[in-house]
N, C-alpha and C positions, 0 to 999 in steps of 0.2 A: 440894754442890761447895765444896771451900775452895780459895785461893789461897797458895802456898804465901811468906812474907813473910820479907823479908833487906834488913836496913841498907841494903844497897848490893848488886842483882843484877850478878851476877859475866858477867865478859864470856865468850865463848862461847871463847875464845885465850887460851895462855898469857902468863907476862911473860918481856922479854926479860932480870933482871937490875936493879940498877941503872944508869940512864944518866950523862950525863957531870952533874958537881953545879952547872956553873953554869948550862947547859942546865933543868935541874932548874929550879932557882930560877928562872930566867927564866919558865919555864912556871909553877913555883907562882904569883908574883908576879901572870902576867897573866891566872892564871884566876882568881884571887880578885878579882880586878878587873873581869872579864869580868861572872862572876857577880854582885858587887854591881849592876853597870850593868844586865844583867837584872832582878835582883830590883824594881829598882828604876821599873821599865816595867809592870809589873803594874798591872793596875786591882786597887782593892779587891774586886768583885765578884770576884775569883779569874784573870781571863783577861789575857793577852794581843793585841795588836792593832798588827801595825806599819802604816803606811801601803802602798799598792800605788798606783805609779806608772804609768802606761802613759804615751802619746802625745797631741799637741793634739786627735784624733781628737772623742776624750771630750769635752773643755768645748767644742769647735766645734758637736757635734752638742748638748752642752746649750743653746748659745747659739740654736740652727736651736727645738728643741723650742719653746722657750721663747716666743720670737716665732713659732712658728705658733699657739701655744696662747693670744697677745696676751699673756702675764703674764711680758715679759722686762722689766725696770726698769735705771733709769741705772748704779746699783749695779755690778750685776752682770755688765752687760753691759761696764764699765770694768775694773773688774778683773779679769775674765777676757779680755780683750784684753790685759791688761798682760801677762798669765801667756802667750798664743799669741806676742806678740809677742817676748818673754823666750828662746823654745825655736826662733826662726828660725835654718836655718845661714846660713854666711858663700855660699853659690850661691843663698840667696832660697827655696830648701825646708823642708820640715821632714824630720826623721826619725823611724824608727818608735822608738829607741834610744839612748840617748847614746853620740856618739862614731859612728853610722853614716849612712848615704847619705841622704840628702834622697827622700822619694817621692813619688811624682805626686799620688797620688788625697790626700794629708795635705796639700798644698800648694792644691789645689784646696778643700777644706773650710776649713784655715785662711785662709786669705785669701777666701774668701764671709765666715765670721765677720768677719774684719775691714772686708770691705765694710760689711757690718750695724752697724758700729762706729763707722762715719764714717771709715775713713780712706779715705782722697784716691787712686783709681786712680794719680795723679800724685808718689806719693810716694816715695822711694828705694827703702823696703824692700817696696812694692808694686810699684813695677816691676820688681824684681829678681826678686819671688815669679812673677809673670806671664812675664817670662823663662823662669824654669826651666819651668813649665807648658809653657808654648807647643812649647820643645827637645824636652820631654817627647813630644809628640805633643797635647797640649792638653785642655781637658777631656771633648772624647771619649775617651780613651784609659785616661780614670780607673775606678776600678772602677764593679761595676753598683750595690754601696749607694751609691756617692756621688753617682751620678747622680739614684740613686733619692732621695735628698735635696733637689737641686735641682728636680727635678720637684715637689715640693711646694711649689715658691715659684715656679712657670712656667718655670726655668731652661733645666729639661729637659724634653722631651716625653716623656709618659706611653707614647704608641706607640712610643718607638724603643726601650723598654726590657721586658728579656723578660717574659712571661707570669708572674705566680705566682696560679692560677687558685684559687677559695676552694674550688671541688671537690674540691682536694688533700684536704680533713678527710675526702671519704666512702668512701675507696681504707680496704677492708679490710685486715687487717694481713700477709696473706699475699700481698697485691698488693705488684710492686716499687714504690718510690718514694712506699709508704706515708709518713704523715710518721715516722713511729717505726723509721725505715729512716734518719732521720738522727740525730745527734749531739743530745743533750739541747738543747745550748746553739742549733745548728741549726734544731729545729724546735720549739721556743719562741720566734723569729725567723720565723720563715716563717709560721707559724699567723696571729699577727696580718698580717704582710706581705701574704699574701691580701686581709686584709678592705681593705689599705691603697690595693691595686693595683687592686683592682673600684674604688671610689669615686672614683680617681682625682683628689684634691684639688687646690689651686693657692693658695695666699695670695701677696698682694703685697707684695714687702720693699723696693720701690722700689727696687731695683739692678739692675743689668744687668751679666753675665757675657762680654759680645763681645769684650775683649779677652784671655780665656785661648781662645778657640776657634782650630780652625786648619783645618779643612773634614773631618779625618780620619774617617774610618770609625770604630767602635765595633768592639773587637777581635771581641765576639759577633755581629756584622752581615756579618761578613768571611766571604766563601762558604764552608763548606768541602764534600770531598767527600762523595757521600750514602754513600758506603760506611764512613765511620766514625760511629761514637758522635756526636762534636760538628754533623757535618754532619745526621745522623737527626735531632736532639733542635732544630736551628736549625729543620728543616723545619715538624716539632711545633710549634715555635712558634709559626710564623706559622699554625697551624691553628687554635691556643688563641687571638691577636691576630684572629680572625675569630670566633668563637667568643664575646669578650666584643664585638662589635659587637651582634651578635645570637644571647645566649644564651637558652637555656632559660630562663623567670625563677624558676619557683615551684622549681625544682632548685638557682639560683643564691643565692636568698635562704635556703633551710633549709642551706644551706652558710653560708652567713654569718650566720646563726646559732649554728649549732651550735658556729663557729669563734669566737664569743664565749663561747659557755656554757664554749669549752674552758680560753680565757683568764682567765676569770673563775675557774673553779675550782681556777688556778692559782696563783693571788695569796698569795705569802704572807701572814703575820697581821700583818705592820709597815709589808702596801701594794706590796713589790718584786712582782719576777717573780723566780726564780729566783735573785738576789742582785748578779746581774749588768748591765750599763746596756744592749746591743742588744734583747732581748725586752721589759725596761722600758719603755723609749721609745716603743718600736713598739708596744707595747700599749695604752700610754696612747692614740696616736694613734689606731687603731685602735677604741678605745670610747668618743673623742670622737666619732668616724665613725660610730660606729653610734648615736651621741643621748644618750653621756651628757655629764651636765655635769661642770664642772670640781670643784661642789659635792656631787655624787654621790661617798655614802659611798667606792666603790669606789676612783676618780679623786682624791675629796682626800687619802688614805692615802699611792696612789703620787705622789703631788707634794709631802706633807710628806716623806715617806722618804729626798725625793733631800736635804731639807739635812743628813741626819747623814751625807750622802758627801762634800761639799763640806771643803776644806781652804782657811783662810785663811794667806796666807803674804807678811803686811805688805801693799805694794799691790797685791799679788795674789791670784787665786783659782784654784782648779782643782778639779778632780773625779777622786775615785778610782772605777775601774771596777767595782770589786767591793771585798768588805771579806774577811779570811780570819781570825777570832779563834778559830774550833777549832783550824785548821791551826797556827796563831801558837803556842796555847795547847799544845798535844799534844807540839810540838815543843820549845817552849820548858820546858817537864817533862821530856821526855828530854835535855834537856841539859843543866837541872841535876841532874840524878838522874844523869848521867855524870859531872859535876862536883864531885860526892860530897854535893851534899845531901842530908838526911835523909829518909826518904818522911813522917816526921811532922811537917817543916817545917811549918808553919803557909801559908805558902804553895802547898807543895805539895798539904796539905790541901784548900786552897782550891781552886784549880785544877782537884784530881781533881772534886772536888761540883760546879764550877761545869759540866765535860764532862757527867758523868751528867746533870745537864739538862738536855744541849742532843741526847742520844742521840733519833735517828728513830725512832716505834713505829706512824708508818701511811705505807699504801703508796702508792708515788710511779709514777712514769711506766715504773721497769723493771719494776714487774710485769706489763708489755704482752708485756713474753719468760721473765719467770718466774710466772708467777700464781699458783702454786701454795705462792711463797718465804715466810713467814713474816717479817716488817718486821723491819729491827737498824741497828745502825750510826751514824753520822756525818755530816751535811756540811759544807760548805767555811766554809759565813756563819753571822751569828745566826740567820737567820730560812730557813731552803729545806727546808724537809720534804716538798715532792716531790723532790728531786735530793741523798739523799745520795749518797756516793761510797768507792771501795773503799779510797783513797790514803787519808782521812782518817780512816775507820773503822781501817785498820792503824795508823797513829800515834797514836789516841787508845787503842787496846789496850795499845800500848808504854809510852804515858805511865799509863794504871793501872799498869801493874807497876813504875813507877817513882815511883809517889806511893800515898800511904795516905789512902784517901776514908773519911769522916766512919762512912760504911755501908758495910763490906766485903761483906757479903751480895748489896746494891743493885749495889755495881761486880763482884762477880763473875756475876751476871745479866745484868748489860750486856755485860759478855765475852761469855757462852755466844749470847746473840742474836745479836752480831757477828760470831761465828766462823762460826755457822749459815747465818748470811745473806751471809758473804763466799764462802766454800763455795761456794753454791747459784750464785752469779753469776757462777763459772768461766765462761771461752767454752768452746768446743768444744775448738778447738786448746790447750788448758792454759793458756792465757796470763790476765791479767786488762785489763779497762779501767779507767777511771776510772768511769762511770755508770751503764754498760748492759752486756749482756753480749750480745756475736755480734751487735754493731752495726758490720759490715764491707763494706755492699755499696756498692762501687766506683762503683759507676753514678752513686752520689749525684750526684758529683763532676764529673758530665759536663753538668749541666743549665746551662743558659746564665746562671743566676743566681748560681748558688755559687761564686764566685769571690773570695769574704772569708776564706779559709783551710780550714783543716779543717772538711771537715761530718758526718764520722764520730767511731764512738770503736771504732777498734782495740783492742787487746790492745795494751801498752805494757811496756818490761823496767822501768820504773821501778818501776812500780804493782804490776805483777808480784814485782816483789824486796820491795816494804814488805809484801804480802798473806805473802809467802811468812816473813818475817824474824816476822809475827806469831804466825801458827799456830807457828812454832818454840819460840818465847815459849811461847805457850798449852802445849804439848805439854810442855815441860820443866815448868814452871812451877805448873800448875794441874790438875785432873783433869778439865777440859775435856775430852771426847773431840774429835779430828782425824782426819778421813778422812785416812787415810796415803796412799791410790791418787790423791787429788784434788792431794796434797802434790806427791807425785814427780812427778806431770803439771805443775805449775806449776815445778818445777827443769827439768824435761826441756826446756818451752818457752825457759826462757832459755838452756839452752846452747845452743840451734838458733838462737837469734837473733846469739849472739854476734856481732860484727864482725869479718871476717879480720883485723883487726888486734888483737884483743883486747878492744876495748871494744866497750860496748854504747849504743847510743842513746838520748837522754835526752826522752821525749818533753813533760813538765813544768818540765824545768830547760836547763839550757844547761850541755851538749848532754851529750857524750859524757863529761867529768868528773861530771855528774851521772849520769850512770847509770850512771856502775864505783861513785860513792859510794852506792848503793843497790844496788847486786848484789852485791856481794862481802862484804859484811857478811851479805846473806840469805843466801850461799850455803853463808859458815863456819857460820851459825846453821845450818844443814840437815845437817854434818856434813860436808862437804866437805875435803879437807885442804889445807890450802896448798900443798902438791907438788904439787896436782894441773895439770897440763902445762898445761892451760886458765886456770888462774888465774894460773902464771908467764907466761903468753902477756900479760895483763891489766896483772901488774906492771911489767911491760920497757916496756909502751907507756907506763905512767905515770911509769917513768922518763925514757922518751925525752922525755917532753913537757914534764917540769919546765923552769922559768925560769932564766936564771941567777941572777935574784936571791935562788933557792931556793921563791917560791911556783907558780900554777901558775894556769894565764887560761882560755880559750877563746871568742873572736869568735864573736857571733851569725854570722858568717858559715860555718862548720861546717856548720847547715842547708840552704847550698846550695851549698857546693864542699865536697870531701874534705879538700882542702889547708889550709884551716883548724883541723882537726881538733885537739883538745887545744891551738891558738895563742892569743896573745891577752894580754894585758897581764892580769897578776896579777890577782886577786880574793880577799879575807878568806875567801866564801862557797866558791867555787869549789879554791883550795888546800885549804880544810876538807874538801870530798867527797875530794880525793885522797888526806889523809891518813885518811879514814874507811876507805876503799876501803885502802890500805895496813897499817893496821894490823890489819885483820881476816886478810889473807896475813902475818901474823906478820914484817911489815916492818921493823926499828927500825933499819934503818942511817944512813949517811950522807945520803942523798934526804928520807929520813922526818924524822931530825934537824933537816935545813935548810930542811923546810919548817914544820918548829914555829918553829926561830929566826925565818922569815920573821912568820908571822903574830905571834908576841912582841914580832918589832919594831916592825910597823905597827902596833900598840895602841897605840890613842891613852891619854894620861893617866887619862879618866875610866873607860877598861877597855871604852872603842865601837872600832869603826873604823870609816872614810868607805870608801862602798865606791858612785860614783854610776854606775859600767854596770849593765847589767841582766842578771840570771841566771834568769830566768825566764821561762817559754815560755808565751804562749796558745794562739796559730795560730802554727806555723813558719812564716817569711817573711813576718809580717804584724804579728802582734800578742804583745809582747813588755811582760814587767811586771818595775819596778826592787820586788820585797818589800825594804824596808825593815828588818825582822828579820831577814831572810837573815844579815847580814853581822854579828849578833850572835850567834845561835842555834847558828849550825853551828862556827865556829871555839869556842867554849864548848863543843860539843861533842866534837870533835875533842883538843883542847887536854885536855879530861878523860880522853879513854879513852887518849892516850898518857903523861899522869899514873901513871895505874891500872896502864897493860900496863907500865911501865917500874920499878913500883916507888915510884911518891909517893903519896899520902894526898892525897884533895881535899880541897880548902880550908875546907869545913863538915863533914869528920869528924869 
């Protein structure tokens, strides 16, 4: 198999011409700028690595971890109160977002931490936090993990909160409600959570919670009728609540067992779980529970692990929830390889070598629905080779074709494994996930515990569109062979998802600007034409929804009303998916123009821009992450292909 190799892979659209010349230069100007500020973020190791911000969530539940495990110190436990206290809004909550609504169950968490902290029931910005709690409905009304938190320090009672029985490990895979009937992320969370809810711990943090209570009901305690879903599975409950009174024992302990063996074999090799802080956490928890020590090889791994997540920031601390250096990397390749770097950059070079070592070649958790797949691929962090994924396997494809690896032979193998193994983990309905494939059963979602966000993984048009944009690659590109039938089944799914309004739903990014800037690129790469009625239905929305001041926003708020749809105060990242998305419809008018001049102008000096809302999605409505790179990668991106489609020369030709 060879790969077929060009200075610079030609974009799949023509050019419009040349554009207007100062326009022109504006763009050369900031993409040379752009790109040095990239180059210049590279680790020598070859990769990429921006920060991933989420909510106090994180360092409140590091602070709980910590003091139950007795190894929180002064340190630590100060500067990260500086950093909770830092992120209060002006009504005494916190938010999950910058710039969005204060929420109960975050306000409940950071204010326990700051209890743990020493500060003073009696103090301004405590009593204003207790305030909002109380309004809220109080910390009953918080979610069931955060209850489940305070129930580890007595706060909460272990009975009032739902069942998660450790039997769940011995449900075969054709049983519903299997664990593997949830979302990766889901039931690497639960697995340990079982072993957490049988032992039912208590440590004393010397505080007391009475003034956020308010007598409320717990929303899952609230009757419902037996004739639905919620009211059947409440009943359930109280069955499993009688159940752990007086269980089977020798059924319940080779359950809690096996449901360590399961955790244990999950670890990756640098001590995380999965790369992410909920399954981390609980895990740890969960294998102190079952006897091990803090000095057990297993246990001291994942407690070193957490300090290369910690971020110091003067008197303060925080914790990123996960880390994404493929994703960073893969991306940060395609956009200088749009921005005309050369693939034999030294950089680039670097980069492509550093990906080939980080490729998946043994098998992870979805071969519980494909067994028979052959291992390829990608995932998100340094360290998860059970959970790569399909979104990050397609960008690291694109970034080989956009970089020249040390071993073309090496990176054209890695291809043909990827394509095989992307292939193979088609859903049914054509669409793709992130993890798993025909991880869709609805019921998940009904269980009186999952109330943290998404517990599935759908089929997604984002995932969908980078799976679909690579095989295109592949097919043009390299003598890869491509199931054509698998091909047209993954276009057909995205036009059936379309939104009546033309866009499509962004389930990784925010929101529906994210996912026209990943559709409509796979779809010209598929051959699509820009006439085609469907894709002018796409354009008109992304004109309607430009800014005036020529970029383009959209408010986390889109994930729960329609009316926010495409709204939202500008973003670097987010005008870049719409100019992405536009230029592939062979856009270059007035719209397209003013939103290059936008992002030209916001560059800052050093060729960065400040970009502090967050455009990216964990759990819609829940759990939302500011990526760091975002707001360099994509406009770098963007900025080079309407370079290229208009007629300039990038700045490293």
């Amino acid at each position: 198999m060879t790969m077929a190799k060009r200075s610079l892979p030609a974009l799949p659209w023509g050019s419009s011409g040349a554009a207007d010349g100062e326009l022109q230069q504006a763009t050369a100007d900031t993409l040379r700028r752009s790109t040095d500020a990239l180059l210049r973020m590279q680790d020598e190791a070859g990769w990429w690595r921006g920060d991933l911000e989420t909510n106090v969530a994180i360092e409140a539940e590091d602070l709980l971890l910590r003091a139950f495990l007795g190894i929180l110190d002064d340190e630590t436990l100060t500067l990260t109160a500086n950093w909770i206290r830092s992120k209060q809004c002006a009504d005494g909550g916190w938010s999950s977002h910058y710039g969005g609504p204060s929420d109960l169950s975050l306000a409940v968490e950071a204010y326990t931490a700051l209890r743990l902290a020493g500060d003073s029931p009696d103090a301004e910005h405590m009593r204003l936090a207790a305030e909002f709690v109380r309004d809220l409905g109080g910390l009953e009304c918080s979610r069931v993990f955060t209850r489940l938190w305070l129930a580890l320090f007595g706060l909460w009672a272990w009975e009032d909160l739902p069942a998660i029985p450790p039997e769940l490990i011995l449900l075969p895979r054709w049983v519903p409600l299997n664990i593997y009937d949830f979302g990766c992320w889901a039931r690497q969370t639960i697995v340990p959570l079982t072993i957490v809810s049988t032992y039912r711990p208590s440590v004393d943090l010397g505080i007391s919670l009475d003034e956020l209570r308010t007598g409320e009901v717990p929303p899952e305690r609230r009757r419902r009728s037996i004739n639905t879903s919620a009211g059947c599975f409440q009943r359930f409950d109280k069955l499993l609540h009688k159940y752990y009174r007086r269980p089977m024992w020798r059924l319940r302990e080779m359950s809690m067992k096996l449901a360590e063996q399961w955790i244990i074999r999950r670890q990756e090799s640098d001590g995380c779980w999965g790369g992410i802080q909920p399954p981390w956490v609980y895990s740890i928890i969960a294998l102190h529970l079952r006897g091990y020590s803090l000095d057990h090889p297993v246990l001291a791994r994942a407690l070193a692990c957490f300090d290369t997540f910690e971020v110091r920031d003067g008197d303060m601390r925080w914790m990123e929830c996960c880390q994404s250096p493929v994703w960073d990397t893969a991306l940060a390749v395609v956009a200088l390889g749009d921005a005309g770097l050369r693939r034999d950059h030294p950089a680039m070079v670097a980069a492509a070598d550093w990906l080939l070592d980080e490729e998946v070649r043994v098998r992870g958790d979805w071969a519980a629905r494909r067994p028979e797949l052959a291992p390829g691929g990608w995932a998100f962090e340094f360290h998860n080779d059970n959970y790569p994924d399909l979104d990050d396997t397609a960008e690291v494809v694109l970034a080989l074709g956009q970089a020249e690896a040390s071993d073309p032979e090496r990176a054209t193998a890695a291809i043909a494994r990827a394509v095989a193994w992307a292939e193979g983990m088609q859903s049914s309905d054509g669409g793709y996930a992130a993890f798993d494939a025909d991880n869709v059963r609805r019921l998940c979602e009904q269980l009186p515990f999952c109330d943290f966000g998404e517990v599935i993984d759908p089929p997604s048009a984002d995932v969908t569109a980078h799976v679909v944009e690579m095989l295109c690659w592949v097919r043009a590109h390299t003598d890869i062979p491509v199931d054509a039938r698998r091909l047209r089944r993954a276009v057909d799914w995205m036009w059936v998802n379309q939104e009546a309004d033309g866009s499509w739903f962004g389930r990784w990014g925010v929101n529906h600007l994210y996912g026209l800037g990943a559709v409509l690129p796979a779809l010209r790469a598929a051959g699509v034409p820009p006439s085609d009625r469907r894709i002018r239905r796409a354009v008109r929305w992304l004109h309607a929804t430009q800014g005036p001041e020529g970029g383009w926003g959209e408010d986390l708020r889109s994930y729960d009303s329609d009316s926010w749809r495409g709204r939202g105060d500008p973003t670097a990242s987010q005008t870049a998916w719409a100019l992405l998305a536009l230029l592939a419809a062979d856009e270059y008018g007035e719209p397209t123009r003013r939103g290059v001049e936008w992002l030209a102008s916001t560059c800052r000096p050093d060729g960065t821009w400040d970009e502090p809302q967050y455009t990216g999605t964990g759990f819609q409505g829940y759990f939302y992450i500011n990526y760091h790179l975002y707001r360099q990668i994509f406009p770098t991106m963007a900025l080079g292909r309407y370079r290229r489609a208009t007629g300039g020369e990038g700045p490293s030709q």
